[in-house]
N, C-alpha and C positions, 0 to 999 in steps of 0.2 A: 718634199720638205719645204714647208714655206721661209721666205727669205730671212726673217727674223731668225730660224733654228740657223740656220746655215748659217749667218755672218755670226751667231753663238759661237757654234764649231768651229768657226775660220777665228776667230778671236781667244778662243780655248787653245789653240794648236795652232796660233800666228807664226812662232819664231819655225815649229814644226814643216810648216807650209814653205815660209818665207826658204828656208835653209835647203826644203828638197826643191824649191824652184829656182833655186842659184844653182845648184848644183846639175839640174834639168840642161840651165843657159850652156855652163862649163861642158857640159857633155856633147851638147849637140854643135856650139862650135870648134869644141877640137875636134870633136871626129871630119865636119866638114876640111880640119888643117889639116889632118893626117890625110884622108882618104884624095882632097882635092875632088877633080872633074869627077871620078868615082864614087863619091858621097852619095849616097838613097837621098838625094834632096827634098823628097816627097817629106817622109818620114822626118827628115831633119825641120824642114817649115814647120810639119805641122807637131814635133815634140816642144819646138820653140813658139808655138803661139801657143801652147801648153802652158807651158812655163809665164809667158809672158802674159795670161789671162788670171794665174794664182799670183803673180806679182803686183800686177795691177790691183786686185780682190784684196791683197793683202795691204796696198799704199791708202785707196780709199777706204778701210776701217782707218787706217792709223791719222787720215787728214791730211795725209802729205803728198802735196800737190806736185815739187816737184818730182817723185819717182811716179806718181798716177800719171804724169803726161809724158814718162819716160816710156811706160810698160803698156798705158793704153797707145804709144807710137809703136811698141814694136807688134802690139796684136795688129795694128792694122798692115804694117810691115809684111808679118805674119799668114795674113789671109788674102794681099797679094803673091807671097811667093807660093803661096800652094796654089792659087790659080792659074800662074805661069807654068809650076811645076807639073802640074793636072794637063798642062796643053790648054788651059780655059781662056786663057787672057795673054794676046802676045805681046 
């Protein structure tokens, strides 16, 4: 899908996107509250850089810079906790 259909799509089903990737956030840090040292960290890093790469997607269509440099902070956030969590990076 070249990038023009896709930022279409993501602009068709912005508020769509935006609302299941808040609710992605809400999910993966409570359960990290609930479960604590227990938590699948793997899985939790990498549904939060999920989230945090539709959110991102979703600030630059809309322009807005401060939640782009929010949501591109937590992908990168993101893609260090999955290489600690992997054992990759200590």
């Amino acid at each position: 899908m070249p990038i023009s259909r896709a930022n279409r799509f993501v602009l068709q089903y912005i508020k769509h996107i935006e609302m299941t990737g808040v609710l992605m956030r809400i999910f993966s840090f409570s359960l990290v509250s609930w479960m604590g040292p227990a938590s699948p960290f793997m899985f939790v890093w990498a549904f939060n850089t999920i989230d945090a790469v539709m959110l991102s997607w979703c600030a630059i269509l809309k322009k807005d810079s401060a939640y782009t440099m929010l949501n591109v902070f937590w992908v990168l956030v993101g893609v260090i906790g999955i290489l600690r969590a992997g054992g990759w990076l200590h």
